[in-house]
Backbone as a printed PyTorch tensor [residue, N CA C, xyz], in Angstrom:
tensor([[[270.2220, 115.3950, 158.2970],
         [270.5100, 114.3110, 157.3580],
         [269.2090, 113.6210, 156.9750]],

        [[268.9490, 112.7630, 155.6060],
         [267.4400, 112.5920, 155.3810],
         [267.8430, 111.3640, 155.9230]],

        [[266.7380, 110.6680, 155.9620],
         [266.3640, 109.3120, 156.3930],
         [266.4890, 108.4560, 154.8750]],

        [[267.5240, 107.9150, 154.2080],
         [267.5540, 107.7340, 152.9470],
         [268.7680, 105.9540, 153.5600]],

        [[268.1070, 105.1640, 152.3530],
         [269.3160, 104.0210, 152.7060],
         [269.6550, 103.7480, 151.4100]],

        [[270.6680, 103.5780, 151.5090],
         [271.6080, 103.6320, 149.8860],
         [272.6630, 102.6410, 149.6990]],

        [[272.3500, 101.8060, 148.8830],
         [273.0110, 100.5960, 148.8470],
         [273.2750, 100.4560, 147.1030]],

        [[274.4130, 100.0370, 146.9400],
         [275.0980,  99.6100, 145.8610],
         [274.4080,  98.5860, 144.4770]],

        [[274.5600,  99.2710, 143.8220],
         [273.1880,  98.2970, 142.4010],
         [274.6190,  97.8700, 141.0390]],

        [[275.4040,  97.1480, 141.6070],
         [276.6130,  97.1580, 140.5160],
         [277.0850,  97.8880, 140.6620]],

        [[278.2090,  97.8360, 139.2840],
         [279.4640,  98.6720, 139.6240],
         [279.2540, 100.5980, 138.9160]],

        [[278.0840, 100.9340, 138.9290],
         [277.8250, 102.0200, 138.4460],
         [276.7320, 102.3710, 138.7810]],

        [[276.1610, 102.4200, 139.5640],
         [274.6920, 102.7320, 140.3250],
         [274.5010, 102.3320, 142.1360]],

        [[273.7230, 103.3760, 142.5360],
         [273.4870, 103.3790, 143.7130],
         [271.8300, 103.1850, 143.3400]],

        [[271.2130, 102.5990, 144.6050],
         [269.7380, 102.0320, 144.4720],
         [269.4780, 103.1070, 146.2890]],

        [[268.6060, 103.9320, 145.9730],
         [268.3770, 104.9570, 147.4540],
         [266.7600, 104.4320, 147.7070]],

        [[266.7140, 104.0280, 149.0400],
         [265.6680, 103.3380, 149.2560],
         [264.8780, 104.7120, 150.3430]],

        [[263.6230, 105.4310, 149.9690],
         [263.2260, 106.1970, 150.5560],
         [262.2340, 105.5130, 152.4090]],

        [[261.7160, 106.1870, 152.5660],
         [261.0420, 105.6710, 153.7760],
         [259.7180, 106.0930, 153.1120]],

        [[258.8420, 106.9780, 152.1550],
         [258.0250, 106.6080, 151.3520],
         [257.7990, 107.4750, 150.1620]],

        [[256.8570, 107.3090, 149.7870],
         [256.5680, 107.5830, 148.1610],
         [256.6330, 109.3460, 148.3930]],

        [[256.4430, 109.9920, 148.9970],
         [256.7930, 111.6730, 148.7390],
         [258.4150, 111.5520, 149.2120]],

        [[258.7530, 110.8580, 149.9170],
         [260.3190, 111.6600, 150.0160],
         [261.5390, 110.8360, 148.8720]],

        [[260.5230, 109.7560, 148.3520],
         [261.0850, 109.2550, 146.8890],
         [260.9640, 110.5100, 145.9150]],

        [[259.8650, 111.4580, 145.6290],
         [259.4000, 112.2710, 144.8980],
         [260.6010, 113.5570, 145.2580]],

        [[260.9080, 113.9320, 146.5210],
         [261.6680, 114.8330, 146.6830],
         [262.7950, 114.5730, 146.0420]],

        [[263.2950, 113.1980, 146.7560],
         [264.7110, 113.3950, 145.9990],
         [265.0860, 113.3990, 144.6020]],

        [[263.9880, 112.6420, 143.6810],
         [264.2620, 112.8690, 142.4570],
         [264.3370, 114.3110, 142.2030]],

        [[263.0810, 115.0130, 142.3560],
         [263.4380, 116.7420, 142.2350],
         [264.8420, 116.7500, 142.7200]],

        [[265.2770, 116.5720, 143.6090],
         [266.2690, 117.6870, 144.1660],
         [267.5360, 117.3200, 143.2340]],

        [[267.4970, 116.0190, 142.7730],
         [268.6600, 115.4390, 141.8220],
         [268.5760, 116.2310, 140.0310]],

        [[267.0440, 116.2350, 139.8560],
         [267.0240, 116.8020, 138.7550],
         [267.0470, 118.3750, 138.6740]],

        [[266.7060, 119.2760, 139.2760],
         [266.5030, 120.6500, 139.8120],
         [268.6830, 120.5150, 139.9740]],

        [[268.7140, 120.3240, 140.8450],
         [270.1500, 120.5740, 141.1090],
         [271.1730, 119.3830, 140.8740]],

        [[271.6680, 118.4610, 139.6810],
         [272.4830, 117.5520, 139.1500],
         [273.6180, 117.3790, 139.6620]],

        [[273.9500, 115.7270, 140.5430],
         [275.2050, 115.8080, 141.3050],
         [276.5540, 115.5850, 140.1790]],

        [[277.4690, 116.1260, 140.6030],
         [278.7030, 115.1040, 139.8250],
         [278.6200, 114.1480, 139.3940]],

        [[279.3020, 113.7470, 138.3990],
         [279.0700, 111.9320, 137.8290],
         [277.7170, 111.4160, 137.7780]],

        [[276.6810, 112.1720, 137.9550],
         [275.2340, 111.0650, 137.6740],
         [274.9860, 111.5030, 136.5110]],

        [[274.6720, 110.6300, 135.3340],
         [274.2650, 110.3540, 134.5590],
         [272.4650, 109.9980, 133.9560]],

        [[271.9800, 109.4710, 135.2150],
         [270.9210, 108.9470, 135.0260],
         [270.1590, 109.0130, 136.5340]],

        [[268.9280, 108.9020, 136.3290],
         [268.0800, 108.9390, 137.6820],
         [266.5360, 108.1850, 137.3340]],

        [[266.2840, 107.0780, 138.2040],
         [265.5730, 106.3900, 137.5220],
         [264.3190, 106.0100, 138.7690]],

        [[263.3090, 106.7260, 139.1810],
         [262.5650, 106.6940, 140.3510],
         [262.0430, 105.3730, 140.2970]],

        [[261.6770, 105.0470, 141.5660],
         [260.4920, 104.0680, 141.5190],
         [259.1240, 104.5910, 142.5980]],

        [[258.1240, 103.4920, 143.4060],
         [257.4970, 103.9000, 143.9560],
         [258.2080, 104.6710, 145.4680]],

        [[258.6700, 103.6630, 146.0990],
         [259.9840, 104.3260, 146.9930],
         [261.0500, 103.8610, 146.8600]],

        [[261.3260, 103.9470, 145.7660],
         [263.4890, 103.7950, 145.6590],
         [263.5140, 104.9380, 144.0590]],

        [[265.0380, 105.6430, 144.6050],
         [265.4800, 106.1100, 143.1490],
         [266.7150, 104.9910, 142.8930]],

        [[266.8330, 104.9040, 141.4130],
         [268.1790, 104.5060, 141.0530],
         [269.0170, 105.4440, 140.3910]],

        [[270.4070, 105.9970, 141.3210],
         [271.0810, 106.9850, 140.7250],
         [272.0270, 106.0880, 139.6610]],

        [[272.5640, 106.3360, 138.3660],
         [273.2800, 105.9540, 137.6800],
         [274.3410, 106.8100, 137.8190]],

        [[275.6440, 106.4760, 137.7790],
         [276.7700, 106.9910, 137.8470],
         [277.9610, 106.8370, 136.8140]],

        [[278.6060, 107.6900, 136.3790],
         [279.7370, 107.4740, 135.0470],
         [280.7150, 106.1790, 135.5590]],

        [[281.0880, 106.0240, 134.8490],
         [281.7660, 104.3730, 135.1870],
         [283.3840, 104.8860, 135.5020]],

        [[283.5100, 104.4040, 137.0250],
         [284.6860, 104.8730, 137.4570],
         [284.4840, 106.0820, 138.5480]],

        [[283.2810, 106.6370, 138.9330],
         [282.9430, 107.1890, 139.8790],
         [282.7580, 106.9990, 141.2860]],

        [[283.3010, 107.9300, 142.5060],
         [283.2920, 106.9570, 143.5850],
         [282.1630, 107.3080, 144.0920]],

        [[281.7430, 105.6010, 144.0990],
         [280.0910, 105.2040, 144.8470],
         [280.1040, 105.8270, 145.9970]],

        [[281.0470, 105.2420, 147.2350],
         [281.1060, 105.4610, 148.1280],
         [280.7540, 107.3160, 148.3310]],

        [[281.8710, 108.2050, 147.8220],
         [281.6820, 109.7870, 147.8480],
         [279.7720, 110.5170, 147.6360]],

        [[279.2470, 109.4480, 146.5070],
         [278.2110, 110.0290, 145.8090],
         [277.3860, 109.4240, 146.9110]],

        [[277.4250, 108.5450, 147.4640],
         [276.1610, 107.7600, 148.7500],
         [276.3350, 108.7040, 149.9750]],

        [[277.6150, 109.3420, 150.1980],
         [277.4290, 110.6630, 151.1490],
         [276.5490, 111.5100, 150.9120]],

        [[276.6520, 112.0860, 149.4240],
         [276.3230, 113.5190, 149.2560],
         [274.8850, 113.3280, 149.0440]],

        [[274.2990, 111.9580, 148.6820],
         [272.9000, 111.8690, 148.8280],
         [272.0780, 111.7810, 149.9810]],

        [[273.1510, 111.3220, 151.1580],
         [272.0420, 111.1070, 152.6150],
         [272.1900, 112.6470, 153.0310]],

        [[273.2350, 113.4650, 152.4590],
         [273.2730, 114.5230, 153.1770],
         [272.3080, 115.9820, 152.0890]],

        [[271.9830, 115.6140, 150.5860],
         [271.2420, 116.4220, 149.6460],
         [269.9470, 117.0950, 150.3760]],

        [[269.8160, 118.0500, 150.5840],
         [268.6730, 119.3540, 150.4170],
         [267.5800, 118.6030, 150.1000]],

        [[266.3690, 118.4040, 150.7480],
         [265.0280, 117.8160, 149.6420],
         [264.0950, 118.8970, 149.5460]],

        [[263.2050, 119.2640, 148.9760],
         [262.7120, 119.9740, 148.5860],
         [261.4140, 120.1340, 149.4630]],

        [[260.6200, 120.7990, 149.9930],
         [259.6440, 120.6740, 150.5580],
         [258.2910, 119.7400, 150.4110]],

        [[258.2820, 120.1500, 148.8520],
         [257.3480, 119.3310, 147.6760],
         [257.7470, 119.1860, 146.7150]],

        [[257.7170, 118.1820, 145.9480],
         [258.3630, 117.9240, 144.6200],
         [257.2670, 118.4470, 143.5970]],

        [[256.0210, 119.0030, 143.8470],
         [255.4240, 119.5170, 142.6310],
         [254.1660, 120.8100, 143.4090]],

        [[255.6450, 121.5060, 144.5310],
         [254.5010, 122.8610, 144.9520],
         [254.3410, 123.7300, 144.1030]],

        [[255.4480, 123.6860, 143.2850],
         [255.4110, 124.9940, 142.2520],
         [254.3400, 124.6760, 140.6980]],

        [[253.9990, 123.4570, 140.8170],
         [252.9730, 123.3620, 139.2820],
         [251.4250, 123.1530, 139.8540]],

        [[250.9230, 123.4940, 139.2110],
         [249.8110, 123.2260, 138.6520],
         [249.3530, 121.5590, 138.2350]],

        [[248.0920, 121.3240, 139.1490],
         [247.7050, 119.4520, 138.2010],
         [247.9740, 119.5650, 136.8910]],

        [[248.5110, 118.6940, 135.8950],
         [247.9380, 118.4610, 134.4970],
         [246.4700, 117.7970, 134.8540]],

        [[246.0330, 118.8410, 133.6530],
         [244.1930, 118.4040, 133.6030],
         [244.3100, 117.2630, 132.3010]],

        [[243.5150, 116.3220, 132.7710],
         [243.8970, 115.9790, 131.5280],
         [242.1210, 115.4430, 131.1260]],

        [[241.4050, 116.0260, 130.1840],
         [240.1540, 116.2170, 129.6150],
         [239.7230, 114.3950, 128.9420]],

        [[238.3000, 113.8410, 129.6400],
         [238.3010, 112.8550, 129.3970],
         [237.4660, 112.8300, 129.0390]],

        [[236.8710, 111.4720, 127.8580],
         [235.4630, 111.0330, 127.5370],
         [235.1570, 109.8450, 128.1170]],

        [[233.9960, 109.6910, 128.4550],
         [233.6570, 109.0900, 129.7270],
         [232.7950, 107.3260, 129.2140]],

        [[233.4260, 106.9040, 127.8540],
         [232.9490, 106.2290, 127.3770],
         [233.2730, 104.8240, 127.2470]],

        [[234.2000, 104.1800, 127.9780],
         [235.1890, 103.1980, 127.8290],
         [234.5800, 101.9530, 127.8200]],

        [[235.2810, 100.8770, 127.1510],
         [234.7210,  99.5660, 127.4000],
         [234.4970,  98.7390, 128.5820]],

        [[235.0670,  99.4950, 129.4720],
         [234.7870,  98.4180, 130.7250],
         [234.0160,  99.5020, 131.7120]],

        [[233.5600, 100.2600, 131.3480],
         [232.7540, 101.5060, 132.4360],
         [231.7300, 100.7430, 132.8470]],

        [[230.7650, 100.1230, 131.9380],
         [229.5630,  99.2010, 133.0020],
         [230.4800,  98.0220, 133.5550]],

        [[231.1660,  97.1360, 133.4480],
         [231.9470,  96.5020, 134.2340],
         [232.1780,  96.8070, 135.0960]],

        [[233.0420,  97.9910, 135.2050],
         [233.7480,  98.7330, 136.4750],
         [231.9500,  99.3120, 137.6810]],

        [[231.3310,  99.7400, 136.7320],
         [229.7890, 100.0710, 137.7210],
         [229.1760,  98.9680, 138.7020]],

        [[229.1940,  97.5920, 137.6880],
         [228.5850,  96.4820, 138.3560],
         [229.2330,  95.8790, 139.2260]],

        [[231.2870,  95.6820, 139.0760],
         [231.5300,  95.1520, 139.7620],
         [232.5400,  96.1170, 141.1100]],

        [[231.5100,  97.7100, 141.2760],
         [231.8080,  98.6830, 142.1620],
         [230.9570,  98.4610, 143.0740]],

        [[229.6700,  98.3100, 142.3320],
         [228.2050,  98.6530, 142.8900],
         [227.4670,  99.7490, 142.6830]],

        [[227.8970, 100.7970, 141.9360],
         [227.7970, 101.9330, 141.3900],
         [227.2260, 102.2300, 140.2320]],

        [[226.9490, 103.5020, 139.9210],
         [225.8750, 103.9100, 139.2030],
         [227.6440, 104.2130, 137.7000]],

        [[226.9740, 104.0090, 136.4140],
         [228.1950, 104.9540, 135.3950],
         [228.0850, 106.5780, 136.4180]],

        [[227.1670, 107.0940, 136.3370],
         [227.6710, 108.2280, 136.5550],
         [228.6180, 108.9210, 137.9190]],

        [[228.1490, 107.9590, 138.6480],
         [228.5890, 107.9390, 139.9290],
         [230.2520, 107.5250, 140.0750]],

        [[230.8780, 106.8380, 138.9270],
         [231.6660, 105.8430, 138.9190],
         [232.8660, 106.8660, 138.1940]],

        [[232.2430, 107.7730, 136.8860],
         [232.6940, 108.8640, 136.4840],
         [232.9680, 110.0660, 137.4330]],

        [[231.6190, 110.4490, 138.6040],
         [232.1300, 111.5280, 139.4050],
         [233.5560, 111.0610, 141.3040]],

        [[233.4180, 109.9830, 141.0600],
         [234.5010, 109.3930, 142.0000],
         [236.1820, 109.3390, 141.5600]],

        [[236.0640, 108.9650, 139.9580],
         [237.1810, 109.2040, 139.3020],
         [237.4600, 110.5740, 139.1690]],

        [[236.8330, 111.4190, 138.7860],
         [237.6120, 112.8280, 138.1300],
         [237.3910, 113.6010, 139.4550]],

        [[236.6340, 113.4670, 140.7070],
         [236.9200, 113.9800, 141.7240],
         [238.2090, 114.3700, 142.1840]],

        [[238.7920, 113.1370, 141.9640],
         [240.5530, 113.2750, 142.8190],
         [241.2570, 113.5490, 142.5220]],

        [[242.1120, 114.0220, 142.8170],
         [243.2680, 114.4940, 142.3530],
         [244.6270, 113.6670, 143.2400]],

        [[245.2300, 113.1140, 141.9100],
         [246.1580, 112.1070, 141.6130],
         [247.6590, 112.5580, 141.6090]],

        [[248.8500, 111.5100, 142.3390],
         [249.9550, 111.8680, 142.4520],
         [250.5410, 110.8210, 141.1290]],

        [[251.7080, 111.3170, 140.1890],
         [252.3350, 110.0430, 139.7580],
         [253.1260, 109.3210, 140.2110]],

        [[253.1090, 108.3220, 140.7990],
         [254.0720, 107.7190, 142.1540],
         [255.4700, 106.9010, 140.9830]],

        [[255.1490, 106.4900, 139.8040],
         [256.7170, 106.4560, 138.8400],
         [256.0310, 106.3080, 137.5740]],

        [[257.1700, 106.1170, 136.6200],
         [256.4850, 105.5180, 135.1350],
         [257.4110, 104.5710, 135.2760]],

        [[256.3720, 103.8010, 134.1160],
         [257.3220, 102.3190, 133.4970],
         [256.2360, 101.4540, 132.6220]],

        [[256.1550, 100.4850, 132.4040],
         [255.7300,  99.9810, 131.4720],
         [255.5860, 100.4810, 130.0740]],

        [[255.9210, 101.2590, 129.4750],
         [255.9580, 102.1430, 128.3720],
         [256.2040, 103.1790, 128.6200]],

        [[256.8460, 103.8990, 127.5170],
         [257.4770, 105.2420, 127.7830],
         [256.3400, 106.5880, 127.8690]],

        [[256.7500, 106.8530, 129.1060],
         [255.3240, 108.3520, 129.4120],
         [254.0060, 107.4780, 130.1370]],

        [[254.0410, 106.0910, 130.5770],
         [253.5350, 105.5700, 131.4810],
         [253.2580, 105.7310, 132.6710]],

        [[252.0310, 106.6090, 133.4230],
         [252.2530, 107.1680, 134.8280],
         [251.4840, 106.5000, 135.4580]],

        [[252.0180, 105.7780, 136.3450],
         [251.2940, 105.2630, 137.5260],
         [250.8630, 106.2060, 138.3610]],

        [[249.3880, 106.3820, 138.9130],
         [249.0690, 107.3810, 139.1070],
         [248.4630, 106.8590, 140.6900]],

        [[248.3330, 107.6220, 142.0220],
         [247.9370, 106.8540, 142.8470],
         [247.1020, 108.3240, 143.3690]],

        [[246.1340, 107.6070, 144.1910],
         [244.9360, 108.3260, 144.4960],
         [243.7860, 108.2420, 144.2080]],

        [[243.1670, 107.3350, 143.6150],
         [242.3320, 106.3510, 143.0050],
         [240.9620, 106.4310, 144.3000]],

        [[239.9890, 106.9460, 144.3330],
         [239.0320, 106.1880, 145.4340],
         [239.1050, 105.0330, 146.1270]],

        [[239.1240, 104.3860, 146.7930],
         [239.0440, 102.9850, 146.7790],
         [237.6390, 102.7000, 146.4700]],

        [[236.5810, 103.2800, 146.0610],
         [235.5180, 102.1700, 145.8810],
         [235.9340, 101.9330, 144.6300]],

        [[236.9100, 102.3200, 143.6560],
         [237.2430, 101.9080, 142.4360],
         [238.4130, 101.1150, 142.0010]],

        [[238.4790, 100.7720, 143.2450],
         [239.8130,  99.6620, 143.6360],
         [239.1450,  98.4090, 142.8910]],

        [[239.0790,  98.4350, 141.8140],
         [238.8480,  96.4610, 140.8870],
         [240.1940,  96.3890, 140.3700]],

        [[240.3050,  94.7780, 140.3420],
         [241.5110,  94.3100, 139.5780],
         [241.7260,  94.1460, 137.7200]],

        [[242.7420,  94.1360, 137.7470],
         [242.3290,  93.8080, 135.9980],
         [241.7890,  92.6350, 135.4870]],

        [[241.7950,  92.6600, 134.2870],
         [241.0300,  92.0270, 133.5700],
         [241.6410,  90.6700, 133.2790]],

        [[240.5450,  89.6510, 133.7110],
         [241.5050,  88.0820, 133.6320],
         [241.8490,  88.0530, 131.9590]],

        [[241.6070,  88.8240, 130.8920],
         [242.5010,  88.4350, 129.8560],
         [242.3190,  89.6970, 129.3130]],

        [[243.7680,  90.3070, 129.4140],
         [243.9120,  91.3330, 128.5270],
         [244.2870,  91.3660, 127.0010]],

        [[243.6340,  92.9750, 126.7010],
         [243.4230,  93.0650, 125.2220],
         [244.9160,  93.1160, 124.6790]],

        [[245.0420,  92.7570, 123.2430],
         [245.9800,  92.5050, 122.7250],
         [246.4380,  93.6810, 122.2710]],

        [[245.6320,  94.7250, 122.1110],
         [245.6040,  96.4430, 121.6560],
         [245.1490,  97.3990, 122.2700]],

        [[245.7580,  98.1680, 123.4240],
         [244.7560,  99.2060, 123.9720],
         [245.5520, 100.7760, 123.3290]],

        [[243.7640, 100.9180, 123.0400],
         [244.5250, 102.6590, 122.1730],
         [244.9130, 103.5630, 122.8410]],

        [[246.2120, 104.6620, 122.2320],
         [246.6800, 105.4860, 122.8550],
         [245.0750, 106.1980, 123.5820]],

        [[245.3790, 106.6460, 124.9320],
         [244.5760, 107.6910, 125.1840],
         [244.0520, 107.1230, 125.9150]],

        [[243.7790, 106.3800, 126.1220],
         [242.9270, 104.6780, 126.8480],
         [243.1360, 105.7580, 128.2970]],

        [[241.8900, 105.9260, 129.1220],
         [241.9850, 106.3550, 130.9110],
         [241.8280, 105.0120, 131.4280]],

        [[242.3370, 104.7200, 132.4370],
         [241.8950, 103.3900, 132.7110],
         [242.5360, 102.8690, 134.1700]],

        [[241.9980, 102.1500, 134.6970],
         [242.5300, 102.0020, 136.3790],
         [243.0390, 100.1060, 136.3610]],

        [[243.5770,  99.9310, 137.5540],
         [243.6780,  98.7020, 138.0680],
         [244.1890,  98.7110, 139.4460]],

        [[243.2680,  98.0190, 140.1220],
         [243.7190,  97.7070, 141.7440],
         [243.4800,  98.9970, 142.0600]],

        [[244.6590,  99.3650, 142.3440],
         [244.5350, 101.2640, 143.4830],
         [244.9980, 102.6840, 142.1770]],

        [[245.2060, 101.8510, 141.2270],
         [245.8610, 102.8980, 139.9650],
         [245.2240, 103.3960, 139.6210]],

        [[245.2140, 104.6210, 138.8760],
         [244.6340, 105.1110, 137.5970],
         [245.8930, 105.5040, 136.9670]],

        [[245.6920, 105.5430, 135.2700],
         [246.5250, 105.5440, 134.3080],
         [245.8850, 106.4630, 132.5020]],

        [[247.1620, 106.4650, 131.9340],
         [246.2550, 106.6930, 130.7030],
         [247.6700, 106.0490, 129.7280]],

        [[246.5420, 105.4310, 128.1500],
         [248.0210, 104.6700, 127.8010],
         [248.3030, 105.8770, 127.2280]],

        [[250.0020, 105.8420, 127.1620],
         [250.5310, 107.1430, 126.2680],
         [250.6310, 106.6800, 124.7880]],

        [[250.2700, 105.2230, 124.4620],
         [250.4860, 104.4690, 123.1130],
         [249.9300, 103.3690, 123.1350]],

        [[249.9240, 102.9040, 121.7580],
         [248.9140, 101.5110, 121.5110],
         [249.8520, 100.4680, 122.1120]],

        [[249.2090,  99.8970, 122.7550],
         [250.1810,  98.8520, 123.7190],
         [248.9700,  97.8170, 124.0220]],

        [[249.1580,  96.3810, 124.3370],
         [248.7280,  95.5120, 124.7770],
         [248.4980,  95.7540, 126.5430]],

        [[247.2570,  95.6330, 127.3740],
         [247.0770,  95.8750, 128.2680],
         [246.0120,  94.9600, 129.1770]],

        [[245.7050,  95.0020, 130.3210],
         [244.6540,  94.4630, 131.3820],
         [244.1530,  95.7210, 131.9710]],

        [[244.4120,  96.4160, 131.9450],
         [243.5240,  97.8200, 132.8370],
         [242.3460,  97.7090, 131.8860]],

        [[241.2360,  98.1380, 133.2950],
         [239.7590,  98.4140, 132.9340],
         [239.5730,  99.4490, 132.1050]],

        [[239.2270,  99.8330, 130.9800],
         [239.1010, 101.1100, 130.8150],
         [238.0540, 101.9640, 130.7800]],

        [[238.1760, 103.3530, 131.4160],
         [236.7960, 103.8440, 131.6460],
         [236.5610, 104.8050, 130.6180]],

        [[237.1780, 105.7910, 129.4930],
         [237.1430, 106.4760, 128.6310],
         [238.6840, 106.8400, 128.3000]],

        [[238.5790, 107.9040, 127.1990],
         [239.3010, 108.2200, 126.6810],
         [239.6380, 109.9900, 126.2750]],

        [[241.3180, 110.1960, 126.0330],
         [241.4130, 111.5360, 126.0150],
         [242.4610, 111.6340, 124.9090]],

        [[242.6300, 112.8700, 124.2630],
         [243.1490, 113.1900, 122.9150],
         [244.2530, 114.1140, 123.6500]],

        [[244.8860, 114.1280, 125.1090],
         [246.1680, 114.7660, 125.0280],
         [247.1980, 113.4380, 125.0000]],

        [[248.8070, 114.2430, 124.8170],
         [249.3800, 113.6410, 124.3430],
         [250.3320, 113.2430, 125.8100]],

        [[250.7720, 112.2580, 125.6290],
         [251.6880, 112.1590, 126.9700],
         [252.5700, 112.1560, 126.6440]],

        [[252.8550, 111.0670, 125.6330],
         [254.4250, 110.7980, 124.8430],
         [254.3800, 111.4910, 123.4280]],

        [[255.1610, 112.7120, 123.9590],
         [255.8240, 112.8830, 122.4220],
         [257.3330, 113.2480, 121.8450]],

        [[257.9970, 112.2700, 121.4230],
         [259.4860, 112.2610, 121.1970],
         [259.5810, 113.9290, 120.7570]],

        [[259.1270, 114.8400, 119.8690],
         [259.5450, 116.0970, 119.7640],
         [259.8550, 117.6630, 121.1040]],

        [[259.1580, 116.3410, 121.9310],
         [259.0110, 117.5530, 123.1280],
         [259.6580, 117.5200, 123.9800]],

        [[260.3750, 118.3880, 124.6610],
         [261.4060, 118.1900, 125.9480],
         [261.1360, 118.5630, 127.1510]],

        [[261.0800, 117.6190, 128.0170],
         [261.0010, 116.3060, 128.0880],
         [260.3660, 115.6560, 126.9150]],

        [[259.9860, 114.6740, 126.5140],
         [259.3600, 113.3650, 125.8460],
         [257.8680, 113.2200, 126.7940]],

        [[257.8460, 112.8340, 127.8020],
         [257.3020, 112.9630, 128.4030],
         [256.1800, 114.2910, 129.0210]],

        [[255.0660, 113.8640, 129.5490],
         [254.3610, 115.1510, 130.0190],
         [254.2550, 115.0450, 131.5180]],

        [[253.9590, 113.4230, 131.7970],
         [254.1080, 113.4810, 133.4920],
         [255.9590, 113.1820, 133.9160]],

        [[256.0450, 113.1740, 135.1620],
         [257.4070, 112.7950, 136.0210],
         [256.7230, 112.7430, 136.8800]],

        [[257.6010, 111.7950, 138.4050],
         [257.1200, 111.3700, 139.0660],
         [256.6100, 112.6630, 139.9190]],

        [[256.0320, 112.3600, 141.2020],
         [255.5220, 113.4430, 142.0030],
         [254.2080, 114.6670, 141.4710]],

        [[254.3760, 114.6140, 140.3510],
         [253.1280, 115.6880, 139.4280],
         [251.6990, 115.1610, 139.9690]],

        [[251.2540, 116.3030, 140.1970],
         [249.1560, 116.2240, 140.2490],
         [248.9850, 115.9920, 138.7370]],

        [[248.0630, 115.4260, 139.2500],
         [246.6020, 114.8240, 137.7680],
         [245.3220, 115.2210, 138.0730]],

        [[244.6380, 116.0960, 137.6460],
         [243.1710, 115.8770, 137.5910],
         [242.4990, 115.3050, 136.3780]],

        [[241.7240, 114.8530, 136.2340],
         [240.6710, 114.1930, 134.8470],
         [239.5100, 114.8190, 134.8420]],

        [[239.3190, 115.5280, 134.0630],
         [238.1010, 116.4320, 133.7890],
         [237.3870, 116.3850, 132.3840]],

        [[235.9640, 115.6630, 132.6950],
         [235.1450, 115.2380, 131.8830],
         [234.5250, 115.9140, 131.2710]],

        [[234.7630, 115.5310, 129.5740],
         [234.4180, 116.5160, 128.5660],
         [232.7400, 116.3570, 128.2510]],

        [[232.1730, 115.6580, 128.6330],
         [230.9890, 115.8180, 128.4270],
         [230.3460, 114.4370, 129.8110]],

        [[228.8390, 114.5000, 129.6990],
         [228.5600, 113.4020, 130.6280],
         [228.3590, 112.1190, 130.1700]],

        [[228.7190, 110.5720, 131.2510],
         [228.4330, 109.5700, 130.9180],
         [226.8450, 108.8210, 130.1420]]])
């Protein structure tokens, strides 16, 4: 049986509280890979999923079949990182250097070194919170964010790294920029990340 706690979110949703961020990642796979009865919707977080359920479905039946669901070993053994190709030019890159202690270039080879989990989206659609971040690049955001950050925007805050999927108002630092697409309504998914996926960032030319 998994180690899963599952408690009631209204009258049409269960809220499954993982014990941490990979066995949050499993169960979404295992819900989307193999779709229970009556769920409708599946909505991850860092460690909780929210299962949505058809209205009139029994909670109780569906909170069984989840402590007792199959998880998957890894929720992303079978892919490949998305690479996602960056320019290393951003407005806050000497910011982020001075207030690292770090060299730009140094600051560029700490970022695209790692390779990144997406722990959920949200704040905009195709939004990946991405965790795996160095910590020497652990800075906070920006005491006043821009009123416009452009699609494509790479950019970190606190322990994150991110990229915007659209022009959106933001506080992340940003360190450059990339011309793939994250969000695109024609594509199915919409989306390019889901939770649990590798990220690498691989720099198209030098700082």
């Amino acid at each position: 049986m998994n180690r899963l706690k599952v408690v009631r979110a209204g009258d049409a949703a269960l809220l499954v509280e993982a014990a941490d961020l990979a066995t949050a990642h499993r169960l979404d796979a295992a819900l989307r890979d193999d779709p229970l009865p009556d769920v409708v919707d599946i909505v991850p977080g860092e460690r909780t999923v929210l299962v949505v359920a058809d209205t009139g479905a029994d909670l109780g039946r569906l909170a069984e079949r989840l402590t007792r669901l199959r998880l998957p070993d890894d929720a992303a053994a079978d892919t490949e990182p998305v690479e996602v190709p960056v320019t290393y030019d951003g407005a806050d890159l000497d910011e982020v250097a001075e207030l690292t202690g770090l060299s730009r270039g140094e600051v560029v080879r700490r970022h695209s070194a790692a390779t990144y989990t997406v722990a959920y989206l949200g704040f905009s659609p195709g939004f990946g919170y991405l965790t795996g971040l160095d910590p020497a690049l652990h800075v906070g955001r920006r005491e006043s964010p821009r009123t416009a950050v452009p699609a494509g925007s790479v950019a970190i805050a606190d322990r994150y790294a991110a990229v915007y999927p659209s022009r959106s108002p933001g506080g992340w630092r940003l360190l450059g920029r990339s011309e793939l697409r994250l969000w695109d309504v024609a594509r199915d998914p919409p989306s390019l990340l889901r939770p649990g996926m590798h990220v690498r960032f691989v720099p198209r030319e030098s700082p």
